[in-house]
Each structure stands twice: as C-alpha cells, then as structure tokens.
C-alpha positions as CSV (number, residue, x, y, z in Angstrom):
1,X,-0.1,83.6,33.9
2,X,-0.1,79.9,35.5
3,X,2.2,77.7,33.7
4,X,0.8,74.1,33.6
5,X,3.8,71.6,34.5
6,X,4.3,67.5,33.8
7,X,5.5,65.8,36.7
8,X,8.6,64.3,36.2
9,X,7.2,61.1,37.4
10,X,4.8,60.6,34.5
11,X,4.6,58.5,31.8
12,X,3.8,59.8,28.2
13,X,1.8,57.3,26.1
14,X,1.0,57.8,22.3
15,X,-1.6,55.3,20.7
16,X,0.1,54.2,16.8
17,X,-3.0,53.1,14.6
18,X,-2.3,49.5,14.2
19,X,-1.3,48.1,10.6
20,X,-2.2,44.5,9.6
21,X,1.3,42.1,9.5
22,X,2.3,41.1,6.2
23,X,2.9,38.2,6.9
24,X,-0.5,36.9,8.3
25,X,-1.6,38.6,5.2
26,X,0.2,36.8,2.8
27,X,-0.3,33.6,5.0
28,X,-3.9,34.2,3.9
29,X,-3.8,34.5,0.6
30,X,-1.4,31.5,0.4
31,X,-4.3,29.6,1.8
32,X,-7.2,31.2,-0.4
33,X,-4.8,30.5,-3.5
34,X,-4.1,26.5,-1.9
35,X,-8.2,26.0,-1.4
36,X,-8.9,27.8,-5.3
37,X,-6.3,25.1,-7.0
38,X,-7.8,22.1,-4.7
39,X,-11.3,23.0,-5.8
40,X,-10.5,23.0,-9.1
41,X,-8.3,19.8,-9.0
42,X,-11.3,18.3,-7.2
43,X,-13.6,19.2,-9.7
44,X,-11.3,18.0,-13.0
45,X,-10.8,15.1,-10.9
46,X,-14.9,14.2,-10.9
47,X,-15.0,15.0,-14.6
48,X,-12.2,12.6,-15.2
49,X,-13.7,9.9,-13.2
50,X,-17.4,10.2,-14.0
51,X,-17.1,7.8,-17.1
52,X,-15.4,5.2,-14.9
53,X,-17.7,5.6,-12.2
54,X,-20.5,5.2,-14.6
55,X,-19.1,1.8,-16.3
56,X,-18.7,0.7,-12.7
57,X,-22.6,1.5,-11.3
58,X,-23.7,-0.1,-14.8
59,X,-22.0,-3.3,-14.5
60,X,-23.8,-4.1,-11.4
61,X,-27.1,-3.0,-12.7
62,X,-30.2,-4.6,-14.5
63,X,-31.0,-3.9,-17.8
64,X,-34.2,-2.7,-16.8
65,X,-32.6,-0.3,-14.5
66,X,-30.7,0.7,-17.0
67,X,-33.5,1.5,-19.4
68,X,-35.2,3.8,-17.1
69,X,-35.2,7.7,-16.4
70,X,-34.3,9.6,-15.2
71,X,-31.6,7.4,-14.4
72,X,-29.9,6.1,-11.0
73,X,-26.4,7.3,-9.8
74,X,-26.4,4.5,-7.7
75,X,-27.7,0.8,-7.9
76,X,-31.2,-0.2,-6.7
77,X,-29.8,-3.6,-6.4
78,X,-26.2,-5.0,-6.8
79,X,-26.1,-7.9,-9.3
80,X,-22.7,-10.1,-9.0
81,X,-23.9,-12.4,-11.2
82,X,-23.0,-9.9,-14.5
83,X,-19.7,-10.6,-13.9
84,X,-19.6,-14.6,-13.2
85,X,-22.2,-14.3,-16.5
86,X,-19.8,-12.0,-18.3
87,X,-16.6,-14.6,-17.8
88,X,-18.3,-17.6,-18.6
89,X,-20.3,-16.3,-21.8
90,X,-16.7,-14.1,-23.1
91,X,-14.4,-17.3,-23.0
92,X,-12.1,-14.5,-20.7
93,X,-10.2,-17.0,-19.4
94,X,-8.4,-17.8,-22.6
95,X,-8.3,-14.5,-23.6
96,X,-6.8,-13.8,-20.6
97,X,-3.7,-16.0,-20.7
98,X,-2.9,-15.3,-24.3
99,X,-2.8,-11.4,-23.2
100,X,-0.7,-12.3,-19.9
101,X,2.0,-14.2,-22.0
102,X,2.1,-11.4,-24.6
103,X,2.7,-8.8,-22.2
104,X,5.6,-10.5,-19.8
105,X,7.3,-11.1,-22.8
106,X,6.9,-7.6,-23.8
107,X,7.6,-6.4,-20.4
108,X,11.0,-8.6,-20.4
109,X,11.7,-8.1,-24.0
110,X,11.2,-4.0,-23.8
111,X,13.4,-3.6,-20.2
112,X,16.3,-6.1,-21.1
113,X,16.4,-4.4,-24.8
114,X,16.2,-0.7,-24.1
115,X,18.4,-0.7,-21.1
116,X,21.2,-2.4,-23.0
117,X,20.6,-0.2,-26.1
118,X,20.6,3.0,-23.9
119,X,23.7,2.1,-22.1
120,X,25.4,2.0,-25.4
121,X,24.5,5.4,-26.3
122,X,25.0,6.8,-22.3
123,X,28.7,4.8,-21.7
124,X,30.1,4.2,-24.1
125,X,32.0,6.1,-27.0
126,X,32.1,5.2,-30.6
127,X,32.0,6.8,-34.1
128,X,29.0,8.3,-35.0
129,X,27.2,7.8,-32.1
130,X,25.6,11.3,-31.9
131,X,24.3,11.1,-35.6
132,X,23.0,7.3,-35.0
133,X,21.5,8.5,-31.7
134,X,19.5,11.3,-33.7
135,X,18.5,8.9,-36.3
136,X,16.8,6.7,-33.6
137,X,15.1,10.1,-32.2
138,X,13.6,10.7,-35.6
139,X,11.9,7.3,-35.5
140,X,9.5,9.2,-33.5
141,X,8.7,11.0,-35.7
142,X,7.2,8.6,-38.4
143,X,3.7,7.5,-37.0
144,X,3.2,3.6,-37.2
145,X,0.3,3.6,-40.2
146,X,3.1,4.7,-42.2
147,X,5.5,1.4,-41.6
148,X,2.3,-0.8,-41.5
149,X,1.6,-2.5,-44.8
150,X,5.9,-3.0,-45.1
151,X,5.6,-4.5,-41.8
152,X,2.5,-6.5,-42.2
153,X,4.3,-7.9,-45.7
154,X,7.5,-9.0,-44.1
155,X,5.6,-10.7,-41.6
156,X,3.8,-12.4,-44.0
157,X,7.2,-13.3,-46.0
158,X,8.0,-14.6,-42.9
159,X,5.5,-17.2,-42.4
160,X,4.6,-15.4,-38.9
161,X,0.7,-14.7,-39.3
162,X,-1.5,-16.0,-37.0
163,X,0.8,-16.3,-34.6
164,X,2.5,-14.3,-31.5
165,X,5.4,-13.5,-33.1
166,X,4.5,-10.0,-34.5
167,X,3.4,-8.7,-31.6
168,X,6.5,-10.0,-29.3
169,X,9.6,-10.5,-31.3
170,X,9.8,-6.8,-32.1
171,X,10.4,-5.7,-28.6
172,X,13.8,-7.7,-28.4
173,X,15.0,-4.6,-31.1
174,X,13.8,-1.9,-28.9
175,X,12.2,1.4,-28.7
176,X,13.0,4.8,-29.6
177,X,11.7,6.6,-26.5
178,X,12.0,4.1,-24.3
179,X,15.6,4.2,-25.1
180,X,15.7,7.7,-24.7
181,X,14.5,8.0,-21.2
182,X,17.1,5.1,-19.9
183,X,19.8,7.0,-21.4
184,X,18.5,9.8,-20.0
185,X,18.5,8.1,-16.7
186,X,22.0,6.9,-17.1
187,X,23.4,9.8,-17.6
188,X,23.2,11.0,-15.0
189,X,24.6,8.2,-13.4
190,X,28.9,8.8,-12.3
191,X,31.1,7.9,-14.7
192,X,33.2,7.1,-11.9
193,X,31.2,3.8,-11.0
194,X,32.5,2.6,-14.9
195,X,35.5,3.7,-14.9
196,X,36.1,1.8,-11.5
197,X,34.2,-1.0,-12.6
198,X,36.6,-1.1,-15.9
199,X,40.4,-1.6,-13.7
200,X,38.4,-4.3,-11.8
201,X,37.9,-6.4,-14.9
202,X,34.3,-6.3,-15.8
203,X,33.3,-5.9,-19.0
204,X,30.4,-3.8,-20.6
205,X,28.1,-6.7,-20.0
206,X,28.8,-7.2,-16.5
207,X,29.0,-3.4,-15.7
208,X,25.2,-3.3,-17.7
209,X,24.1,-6.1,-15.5
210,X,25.9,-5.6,-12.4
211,X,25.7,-2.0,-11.9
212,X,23.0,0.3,-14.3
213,X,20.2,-2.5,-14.0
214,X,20.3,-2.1,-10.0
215,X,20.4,1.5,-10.2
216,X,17.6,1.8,-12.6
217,X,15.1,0.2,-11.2
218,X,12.3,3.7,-11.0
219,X,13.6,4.1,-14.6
220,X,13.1,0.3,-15.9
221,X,9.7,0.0,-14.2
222,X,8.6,2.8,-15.9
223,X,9.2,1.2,-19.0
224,X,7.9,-2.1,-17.4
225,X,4.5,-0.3,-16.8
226,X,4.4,1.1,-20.3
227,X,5.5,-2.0,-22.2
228,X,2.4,-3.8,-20.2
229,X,0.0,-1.3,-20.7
230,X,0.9,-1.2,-24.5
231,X,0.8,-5.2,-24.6
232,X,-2.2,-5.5,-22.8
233,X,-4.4,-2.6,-24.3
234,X,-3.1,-3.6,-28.1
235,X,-5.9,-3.8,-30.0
236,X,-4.9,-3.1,-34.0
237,X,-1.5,-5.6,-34.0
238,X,-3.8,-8.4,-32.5
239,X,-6.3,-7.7,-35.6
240,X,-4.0,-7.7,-38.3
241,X,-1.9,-10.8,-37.5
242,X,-4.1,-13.2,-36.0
243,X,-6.8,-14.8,-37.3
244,X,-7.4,-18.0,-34.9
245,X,-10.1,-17.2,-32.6
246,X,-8.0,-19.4,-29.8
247,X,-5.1,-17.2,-30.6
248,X,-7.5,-14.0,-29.6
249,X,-6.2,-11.5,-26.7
250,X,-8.7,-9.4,-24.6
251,X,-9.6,-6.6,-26.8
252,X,-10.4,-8.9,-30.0
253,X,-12.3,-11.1,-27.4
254,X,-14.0,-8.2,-26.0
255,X,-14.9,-7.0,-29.5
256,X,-16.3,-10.9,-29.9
257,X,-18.2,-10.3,-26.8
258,X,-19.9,-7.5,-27.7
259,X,-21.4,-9.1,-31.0
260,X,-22.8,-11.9,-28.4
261,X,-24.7,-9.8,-26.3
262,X,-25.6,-6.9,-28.1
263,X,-27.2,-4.0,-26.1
264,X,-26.5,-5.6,-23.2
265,X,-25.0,-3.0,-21.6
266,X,-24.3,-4.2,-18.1
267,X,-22.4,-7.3,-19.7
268,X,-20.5,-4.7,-21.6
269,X,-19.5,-2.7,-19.0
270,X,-18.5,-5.4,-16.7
271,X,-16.5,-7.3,-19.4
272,X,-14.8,-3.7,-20.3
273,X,-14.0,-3.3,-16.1
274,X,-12.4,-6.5,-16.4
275,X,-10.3,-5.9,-19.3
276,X,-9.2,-2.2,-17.6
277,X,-8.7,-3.7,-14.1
278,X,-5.2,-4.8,-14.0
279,X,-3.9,-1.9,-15.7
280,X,-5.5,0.4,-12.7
281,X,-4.2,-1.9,-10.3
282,X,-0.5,-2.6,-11.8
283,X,-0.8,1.3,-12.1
284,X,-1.3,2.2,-8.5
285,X,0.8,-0.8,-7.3
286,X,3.6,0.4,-8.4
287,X,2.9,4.4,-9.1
288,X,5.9,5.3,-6.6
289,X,8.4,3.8,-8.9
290,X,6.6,5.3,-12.0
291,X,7.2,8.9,-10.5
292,X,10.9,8.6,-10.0
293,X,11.5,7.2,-13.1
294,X,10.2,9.7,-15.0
295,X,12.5,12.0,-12.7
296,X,16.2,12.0,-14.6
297,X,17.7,13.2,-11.4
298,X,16.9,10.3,-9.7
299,X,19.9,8.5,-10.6
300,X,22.1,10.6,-8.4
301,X,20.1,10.2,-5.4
302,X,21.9,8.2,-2.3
C-alpha cells in the first residue's frame, strides 16, 4: 500500500466562517436608535411650531388671502405695513412702556428678594427653620384663585387700585419656588467660603452680596427670565386692578385691540407676534444661563 506523505515544508491552512464584530453591530444599532429619536424630535418639534409658524405667515398676509382655500403655507405677497398699521392703530407704544416698567421691577424685586430669602434658609441656622421652610413649600400648594378675592380686598383697603402697586410690590416678599431653587443652588455652594468670609469680618449681608449673588448668576437669571416672562405675559392681575385705560399693559391692550379690528386676522396675528417677541428673544438670548441654573450642581463647578 502507498502511504501519501505532507512535506514538511508545507503550510496547513483552515478557512474559519467569519462572524460579524459586535462592535460594528452595536455601532449600528446605536445609530438606527440616534436617527429613530431625531426623527421623532423633528417631527414633535414641527407640531410644536406649526401654530407659530402660522401666526407668523398670517401677519404678513391680506385678508383676502386669508379668506381663500385651500389656503397658502406661504405668502403670495409680504405686507409690512400690518405691522406699522398694527402699532399705530393698538396705542403699543404705551402699552409697551407700562409692561417694561412692570417687569424690571419684577425682575429686580423677584432676584434681590428670593436670593436673600433663600440664603436665610441655605446659611444660616435658626429655630424652626425646617418647619418654616415647609410652611413656605406648602404655599405651592394653594392655587392663586383661592387667595384672590382676600387679596383683591386688601388692596382695595389699601387705596392701591388702579395703580401698579399690586402687581409689583408683592415681589419685594418673594416667592415660594423661586426661593426654593436658590436655596437649592446654594447649597450646594462650600460652607467653607462662609465660614471664611465670617473670621474676615463680613457680615450676612456682605457675604449675601459679595459672595452667593456672584456665584449665582445661572441660578438668578433663571429666576430673572421667569419673573419677566410672568410680568410680561400677566394678563388676570392687570384686569382686576386697573381700570385706567393709560394704565393698560400689553395683554389688556391687545384684548382692546382686538375689539377694534375685529376679524382682522392679520392685525391680530401681528399685534399677538409683537406681544410674544421679546419673550422668544430674552429666551434664546440668554438660554445658556437658563440651563445651568436649573442644574443644582452647578454651584460647585470651577
């Protein structure tokens, strides 16, 4: 029998099935899952954002254009004159002021108030302070038509209708969950900062002023954009308290303006742009510091 030998020169090769890597695998499915959540995003997004984007086409259209259907996603022809119309018919101007000057006084009354409040209750120790900070959680609890006709009387008692005094004066007392998130941010601020503060001298005022207003800045222009937005979207304390149609802020002046022009709806929508345009722009202008401040870790950062 002939006995078949291998050289001992040659090389023995054996073919392994290949196997897909995990890794590109779950590299793939990473993206697939990246690309489902950004269509969907994308599509809430254009939900959101149709109403706006329809206020904004309507503004610069003509009533007939309006009128007709099937109806135009985008403007045959832009008319800039519905705005320049829109401010001189709407006496904006006025009501524009008397909402600015309710709002920075807000916006100054609600950060300087708050953050002093919430230092309190973050720094310092006292009796009680546990079961007085509860107390001032519950507040939240009580919704405001409940405290409305009290409120309303002792306003009147006061002799403050028809006047701005309502609807600033109370943000010198503060805020329930504005105080919360400060303290929230300054606590988690280092004690050590306070305590070192305290053998140089300061006192609690200067350590407030010195020290946790410059390190709270994300945190106080959270409440800054809130206080604004509140002030300058107010609609049922204007109502109630004044009376003076000088005295009127945007949204009583826009509800004036809409009695003038009836179903003019491209009037409407441009007047109701103006009044919503600088909220969207204070928004985005300042949407960085917004982000940290809701962030209670950001007062240990750096």
């Amino acid at each position: 029998m002939q006995q078949i030998t291998q050289p001992d020169n040659a090389e023995l090769t054996v073919k392994i099935p290949s196997k897909k890597h995990p890794k590109s695998y779950g590299r793939r499915n990473s993206l697939f899952t990246r690309a489902i959540i950004f269509i969907i995003l994308v599509a809430g997004a254009i939900i959101l954002l149709s109403p706006i984007w329809w206020m904004i086409i309507t503004s610069f259209k003509s009533m007939p254009e309006i009128m007709q259907y099937p109806p135009t996603f985008w403007p045959e022809e832009w008319h800039l004159e519905n705005y320049i119309t829109t401010w001189q018919t709407g006496n904006f101007t006025r009501y524009t002021l008397n909402t600015l000057f309710i709002a920075v006084i807000s916006v100054i009354a609600n950060v300087l108030s708050n953050s002093f409040i919430a230092y309190g209750f973050a720094k310092i120790e006292f009796p009680g302070k546990n079961i007085l900070f509860s107390l001032l959680l519950a507040t939240m609890m009580l919704p405001g038509f409940v405290t409305l006709i009290p409120t309303y009387v002792l306003f009147a008692k006061l002799g403050w209708l028809n006047t701005y005094l309502p609807l600033t004066i109370p943000a010198f007392f503060g805020n329930a969950f504005n105080i919360f998130l400060i303290r929230q941010f300054y606590s988690t601020i280092s004690d050590e900062l306070i305590e070192a503060a305290k053998i140089d001298g300061a006192s609690h005022f200067k350590i407030w002023w010195q020290i946790m207003i410059p390190l709270s800045k994300p945190a106080l222009a959270t409440i800054a954009i809130f206080s604004f937005n509140g002030a300058w979207n107010d609609f049922l304390g204007p109502l109630l308290y004044i009376n003076n149609q000088e005295l009127y802020t945007l949204q009583l002046g826009l509800q004036v303006f809409q009695g003038q022009v009836a179903t003019q709806w491209n009037y409407l929508m441009a007047g109701s742009l103006l009044v919503l345009l600088p909220v969207i722009i204070l928004f985005f202008t300042f949407q960085r510091y917004f982000i940290e401040g809701m962030d209670i870790t950001a007062g240990t950062k750096g």
